[in-house]
C-alpha positions in Angstrom: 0.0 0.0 0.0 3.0 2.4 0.9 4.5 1.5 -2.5 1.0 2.8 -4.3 0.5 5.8 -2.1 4.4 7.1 -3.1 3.4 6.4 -7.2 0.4 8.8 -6.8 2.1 11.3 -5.1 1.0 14.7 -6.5 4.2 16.7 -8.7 4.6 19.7 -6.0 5.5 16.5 -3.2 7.7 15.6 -5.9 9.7 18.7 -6.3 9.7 19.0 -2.6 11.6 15.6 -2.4 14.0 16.9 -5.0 14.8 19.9 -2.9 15.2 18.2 -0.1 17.9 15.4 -2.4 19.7 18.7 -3.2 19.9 19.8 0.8 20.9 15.8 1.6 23.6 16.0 -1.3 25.1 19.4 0.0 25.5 17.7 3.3 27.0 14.1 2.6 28.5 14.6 -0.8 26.8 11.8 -2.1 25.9 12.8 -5.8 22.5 14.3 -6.6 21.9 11.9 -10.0 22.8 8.9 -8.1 20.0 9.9 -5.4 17.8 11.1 -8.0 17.7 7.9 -9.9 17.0 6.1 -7.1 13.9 8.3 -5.8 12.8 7.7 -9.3 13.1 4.1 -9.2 10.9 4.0 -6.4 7.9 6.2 -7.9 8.0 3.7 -10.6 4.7 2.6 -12.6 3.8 6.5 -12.5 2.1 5.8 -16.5 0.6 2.7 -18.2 3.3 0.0 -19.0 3.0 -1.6 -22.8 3.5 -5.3 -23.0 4.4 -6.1 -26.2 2.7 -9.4 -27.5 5.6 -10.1 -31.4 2.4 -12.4 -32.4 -1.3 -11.3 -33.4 -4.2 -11.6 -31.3 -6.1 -14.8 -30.6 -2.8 -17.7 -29.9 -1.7 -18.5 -26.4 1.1 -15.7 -25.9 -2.0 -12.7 -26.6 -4.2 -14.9 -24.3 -1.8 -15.2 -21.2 -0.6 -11.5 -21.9 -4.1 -10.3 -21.8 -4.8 -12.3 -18.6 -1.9 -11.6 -17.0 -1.5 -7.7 -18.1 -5.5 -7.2 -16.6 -4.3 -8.5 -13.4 -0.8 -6.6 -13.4 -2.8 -3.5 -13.9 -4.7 -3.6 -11.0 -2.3 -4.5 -9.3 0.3 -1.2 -9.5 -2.6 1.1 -10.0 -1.6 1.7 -14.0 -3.4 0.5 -17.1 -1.6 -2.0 -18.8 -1.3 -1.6 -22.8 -1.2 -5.2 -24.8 0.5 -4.3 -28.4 0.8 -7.1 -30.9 3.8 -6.4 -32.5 3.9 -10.1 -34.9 6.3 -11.3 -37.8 9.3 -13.2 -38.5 9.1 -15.7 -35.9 8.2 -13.5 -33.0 11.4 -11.6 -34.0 9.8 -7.9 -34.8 8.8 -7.6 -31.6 11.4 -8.7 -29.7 13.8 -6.2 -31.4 10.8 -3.1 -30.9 11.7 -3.8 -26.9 15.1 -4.8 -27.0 15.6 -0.7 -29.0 13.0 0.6 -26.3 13.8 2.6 -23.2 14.9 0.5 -20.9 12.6 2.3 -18.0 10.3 -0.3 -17.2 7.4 1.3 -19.2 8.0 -1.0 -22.4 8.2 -5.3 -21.6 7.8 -8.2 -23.9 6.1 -11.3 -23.8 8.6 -13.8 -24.7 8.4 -17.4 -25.1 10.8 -20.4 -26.1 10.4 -19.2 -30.0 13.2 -16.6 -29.1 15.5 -19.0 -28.1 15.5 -20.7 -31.3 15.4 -17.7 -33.1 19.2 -17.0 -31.9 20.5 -20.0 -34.2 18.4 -19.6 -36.9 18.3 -16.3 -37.9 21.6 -15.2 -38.7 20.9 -11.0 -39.2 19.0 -10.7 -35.8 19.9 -6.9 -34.6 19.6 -7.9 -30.7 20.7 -10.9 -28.8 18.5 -12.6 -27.1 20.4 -13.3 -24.1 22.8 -9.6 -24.1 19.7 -7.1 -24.8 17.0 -8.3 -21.9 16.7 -8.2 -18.5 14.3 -11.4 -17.8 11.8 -10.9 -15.2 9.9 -14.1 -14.5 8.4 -16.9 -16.6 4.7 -17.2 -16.6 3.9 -20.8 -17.8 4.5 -23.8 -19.6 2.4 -25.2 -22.0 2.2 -28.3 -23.5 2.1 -28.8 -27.3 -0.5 -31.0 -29.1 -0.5 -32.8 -32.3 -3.8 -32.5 -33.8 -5.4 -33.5 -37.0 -8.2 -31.8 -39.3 -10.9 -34.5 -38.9 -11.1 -35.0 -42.3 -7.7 -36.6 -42.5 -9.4 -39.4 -41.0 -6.6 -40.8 -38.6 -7.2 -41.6 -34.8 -3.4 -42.4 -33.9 0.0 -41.1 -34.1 0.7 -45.0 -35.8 -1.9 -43.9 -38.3 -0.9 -40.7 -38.9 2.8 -42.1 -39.6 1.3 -44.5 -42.1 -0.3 -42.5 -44.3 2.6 -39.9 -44.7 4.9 -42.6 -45.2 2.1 -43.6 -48.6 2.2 -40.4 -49.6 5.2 -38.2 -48.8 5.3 -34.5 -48.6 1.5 -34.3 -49.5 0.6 -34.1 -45.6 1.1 -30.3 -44.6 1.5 -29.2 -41.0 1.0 -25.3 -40.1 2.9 -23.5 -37.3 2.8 -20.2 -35.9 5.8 -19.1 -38.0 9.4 -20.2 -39.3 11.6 -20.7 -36.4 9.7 -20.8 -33.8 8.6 -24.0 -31.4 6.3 -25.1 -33.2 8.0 -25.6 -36.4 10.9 -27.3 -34.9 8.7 -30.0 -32.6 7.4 -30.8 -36.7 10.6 -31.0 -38.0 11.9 -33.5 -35.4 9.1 -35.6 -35.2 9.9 -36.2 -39.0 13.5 -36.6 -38.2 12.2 -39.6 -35.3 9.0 -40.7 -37.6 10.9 -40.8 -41.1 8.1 -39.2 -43.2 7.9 -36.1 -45.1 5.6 -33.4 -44.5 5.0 -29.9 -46.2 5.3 -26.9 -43.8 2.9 -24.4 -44.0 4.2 -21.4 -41.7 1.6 -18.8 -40.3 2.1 -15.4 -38.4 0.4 -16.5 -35.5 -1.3 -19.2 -34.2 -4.9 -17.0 -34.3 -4.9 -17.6 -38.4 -3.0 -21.3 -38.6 -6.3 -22.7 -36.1 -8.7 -20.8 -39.0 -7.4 -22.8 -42.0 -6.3 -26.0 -39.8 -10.2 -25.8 -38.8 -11.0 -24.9 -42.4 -8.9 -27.9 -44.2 -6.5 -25.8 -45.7 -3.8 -27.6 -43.5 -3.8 -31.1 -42.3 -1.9 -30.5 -38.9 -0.2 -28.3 -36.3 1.7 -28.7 -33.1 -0.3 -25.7 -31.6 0.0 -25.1 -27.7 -2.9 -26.6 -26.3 -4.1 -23.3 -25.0 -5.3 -22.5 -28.6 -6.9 -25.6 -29.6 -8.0 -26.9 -26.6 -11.6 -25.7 -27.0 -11.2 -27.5 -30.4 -10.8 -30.8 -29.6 -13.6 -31.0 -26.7 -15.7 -29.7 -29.1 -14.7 -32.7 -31.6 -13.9 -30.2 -34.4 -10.3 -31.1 -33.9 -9.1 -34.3 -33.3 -6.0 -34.6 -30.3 -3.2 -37.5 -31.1 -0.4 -36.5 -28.8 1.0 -34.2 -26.5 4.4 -33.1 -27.2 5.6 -33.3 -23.3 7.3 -36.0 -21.2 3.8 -36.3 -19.3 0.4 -36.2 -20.3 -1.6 -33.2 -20.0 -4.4 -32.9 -16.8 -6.2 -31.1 -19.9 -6.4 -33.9 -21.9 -5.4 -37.0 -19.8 -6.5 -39.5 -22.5 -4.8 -38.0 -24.9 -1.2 -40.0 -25.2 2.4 -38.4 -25.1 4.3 -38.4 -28.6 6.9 -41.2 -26.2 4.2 -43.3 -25.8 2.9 -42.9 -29.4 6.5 -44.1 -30.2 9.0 -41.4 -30.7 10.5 -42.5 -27.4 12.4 -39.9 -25.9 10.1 -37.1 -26.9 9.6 -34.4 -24.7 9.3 -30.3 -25.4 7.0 -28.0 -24.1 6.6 -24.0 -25.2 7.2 -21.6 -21.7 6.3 -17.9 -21.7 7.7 -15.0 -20.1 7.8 -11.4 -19.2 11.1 -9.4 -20.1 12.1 -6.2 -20.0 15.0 -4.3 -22.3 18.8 -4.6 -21.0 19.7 -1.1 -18.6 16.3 -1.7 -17.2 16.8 -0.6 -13.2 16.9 -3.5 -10.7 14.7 -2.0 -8.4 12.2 -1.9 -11.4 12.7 -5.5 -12.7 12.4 -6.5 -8.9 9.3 -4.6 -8.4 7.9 -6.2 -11.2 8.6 -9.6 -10.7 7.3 -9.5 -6.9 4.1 -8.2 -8.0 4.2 -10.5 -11.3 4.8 -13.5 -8.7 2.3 -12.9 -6.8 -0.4 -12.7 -9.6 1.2 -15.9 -11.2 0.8 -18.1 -7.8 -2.0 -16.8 -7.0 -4.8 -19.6 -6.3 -7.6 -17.7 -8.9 -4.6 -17.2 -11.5 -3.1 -21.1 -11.2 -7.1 -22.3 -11.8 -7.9 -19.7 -14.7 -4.8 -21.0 -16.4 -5.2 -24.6 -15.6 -8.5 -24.4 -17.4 -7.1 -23.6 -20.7 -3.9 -26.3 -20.1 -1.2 -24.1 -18.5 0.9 -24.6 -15.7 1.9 -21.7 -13.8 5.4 -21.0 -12.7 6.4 -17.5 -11.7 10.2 -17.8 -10.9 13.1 -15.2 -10.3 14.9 -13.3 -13.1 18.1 -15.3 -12.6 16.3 -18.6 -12.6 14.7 -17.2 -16.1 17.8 -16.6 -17.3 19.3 -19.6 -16.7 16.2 -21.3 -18.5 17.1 -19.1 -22.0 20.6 -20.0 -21.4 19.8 -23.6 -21.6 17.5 -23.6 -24.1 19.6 -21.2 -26.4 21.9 -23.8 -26.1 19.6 -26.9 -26.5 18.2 -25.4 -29.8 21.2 -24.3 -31.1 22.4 -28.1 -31.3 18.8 -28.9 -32.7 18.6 -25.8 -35.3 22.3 -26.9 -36.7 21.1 -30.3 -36.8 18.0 -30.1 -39.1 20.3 -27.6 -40.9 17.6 -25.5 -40.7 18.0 -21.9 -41.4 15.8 -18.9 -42.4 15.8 -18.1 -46.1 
C-alpha cells in the first residue's frame, strides 16, 4: 500500500523531495543523480506500461498476456497496454523492446520461440540473451498434435502410415518459421521418417482458422489455442508433445508413448524487460508478477485452458534461455535449418 500511495504522489510533493535530495547532497556529498535515480526508481509505474505481444491476437502468448496484463494492472494502480507487434518468428517484436527505453514502461512477452530464433536467424539486430533483462516466466504449455478431422486418422501409428504412402502431400501449419512449433514438426519427421509440407503462419490466431478450415492437415499448436477445439470434436487430439500427459487432456497419449520415445518439449512464456532496465524496477515487477502468477484464482484460470503456472526469479529465467539457447542451437544446426 506504501509503495501505491508514493506512485500517486502529487508533482509539487515531488519537487519537494528533489529539494530536499539537493539539501541531503550538499551535506553528505553523495551525488544528486545517483540519489535522484534512485527516488525515481521508487515512484516507478507512474504511466501505463506496454506489454508487447511479437504475435497477433487470438494464440496462447496474446491470451496469457491479456490475462496476466489485466491483473498486473490492478495491481500497480496503471493500465496496462497489450500491443501485438507479430512477424518473422516472433522476432519484430522482440527487437521493438530490446531498442525501447529501458525504464520499465515497455516489456515483452517472450516465449521459447526466441531462443531458437538466436541460431536460426543469422541477421538478428539484438541478442536474445545480451539485450533483456528477464523478469519471471509465466507458464508452460504443453504442445499437441492435432489432425483436421477429415484426415481421418485416430493415432500417431496412423498418422505415420499414411505420410509414409504419400510423402510431402501431408502439410502441417505453425505459428511461424523458427519458432517452437516448427521445430517439434521438423523432429518428429526426423524420429518418424516421413515427409511433411510446412505451411508457416504469423500466429497461431490464423494457422487454427485454416487447420479448422482444411487448408492444413496439422499443427503442433500449444494446447491453450486448440483446446476448445478438440472437446468440441472439431479437432481431433493424437499426442502431447511433453514428457507427461496433460491434466487437460489425460486421455490423450504423449508423442513417447505414441513411439517417438524420448520425446519431450513444451513451449514456456515469459515477461522481459529491455537490457539497462533498473533492478529496483525489474524486482518490483517480478514481486508483484509473482504474486499474480501463484496466486490460487490465477493457477485455476490458467489450468482451465492447459497451462501450468510458474512465476520464478529473473536469474532462474535466465538460466532457463541459457539452456535452451543452447539446446536449440544443437537442434537448429542439426535439421540444418535456417531462415531463407
Amino acid at each position: 500500500m506504501l509503495l501505491t500511495q508514493t506512485i500517486k504522489q502529487p508533482r509539487n510533493l515531488t519537487s519537494m523531495r528533489t529539494a530536499r535530495l539537493l539539501a541531503f547532497t550538499l551535506l553528505t556529498g553523495i551525488p544528486l543523480m545517483t540519489m535522484h535515480g534512485t527516488a525515481m526508481a521508487q515512484a516507478y509505474p507512474e504511466q501505463p506500461v506496454k506489454l508487447v505481444v511479437p504475435f497477433p491476437a487470438g494464440g496462447t502468448t496474446d491470451v496469457l498476456a491479456r490475462a496476466l496484463g489485466q491483473q498486473l494492472a490492478e495491481k500497480i494502480g496503471q493500465p496496462v497496454i497489450i500491443e501485438n507487434k507479430p512477424g518473422a518468428g516472433a522476432t519484430i517484436g522482440a527487437e521493438y523492446v530490446a531498442r525501447s527505453k529501458p525504464d520499465g514502461y515497455t516489456l515483452l512477452m517472450g516465449a521459447v520461440h526466441h531462443t531458437i530464433a538466436t541460431t536460426f536467424y543469422s541477421s538478428l539486430r539484438y541478442d536474445f540473451q545480451k539485450d533483456f533483462a528477464p523478469v519471471t516466466t509465466v507458464a508452460m504449455v504443453p504442445n499437441v498434435l492435432v489432425v483436421n478431422n477429415k484426415v481421418g486418422v485416430k493415432s500417431v501409428a496412423d498418422l505415420i502410415a499414411l505420410a509414409k504412402r504419400e510423402p510431402g502431400k501431408l502439410s502441417f501449419g505453425s505459428n511461424g518459421v523458427g519458432t517452437g512449433q516448427h521445430l517439434i514438426g521438423e523432429r518428429v519427421q526426423l524420429m518418424s521418417g516421413v515427409k511433411l509440407l510446412h505451411v508457416p503462419y504469423k500466429g497461431s490466431g490464423p494457422l487454427t482458422t485454416d487447420l479448422l478450415g482444411g487448408q492444413v492437415d496439422m499443427s503442433f499448436d500449444t494446447i491453450t489455442t486448440v483446446l476448445p477445439y478438440i472437446k468440441e470434436n472439431k479437432l481431433t487430439a493424437l499426442a502431447v508433445t511433453t514428457g507427461t500427459r496433460s491434466p487437460a487432456l489425460p486421455d490423450v497419449p504423449t508423442l513417447d508413448e505414441a513411439g517417438l520415445k524420448g520425446f519431450d518439449a513444451g513451449t514456456w512464456f515469459g515477461i522481459l524487460a529491455p537490457k539497462g532496465t533498473p533492478e529496483q524496477t525489474v524486482s518490483y515487477l517480478n514481486q508483484n508478477l509473482v504474486q499474480i502468477i501463484q496466486s490460487d484464482g490465477f493457477k485455476k484460470d490458467m489450468a482451465n485452458i492447459g497451462a501450468e503456472t510458474i512465476g520464478d526469479t529473473p536469474a532462474q529465467m535466465g538460466m532457463r534461455i541459457a539452456d535452451d539457447t543452447s539446446r536449440y542451437a544443437e537442434l537448429v544446426n542439426k535439421l540444418n535449418l535456417k531462415a531463407n
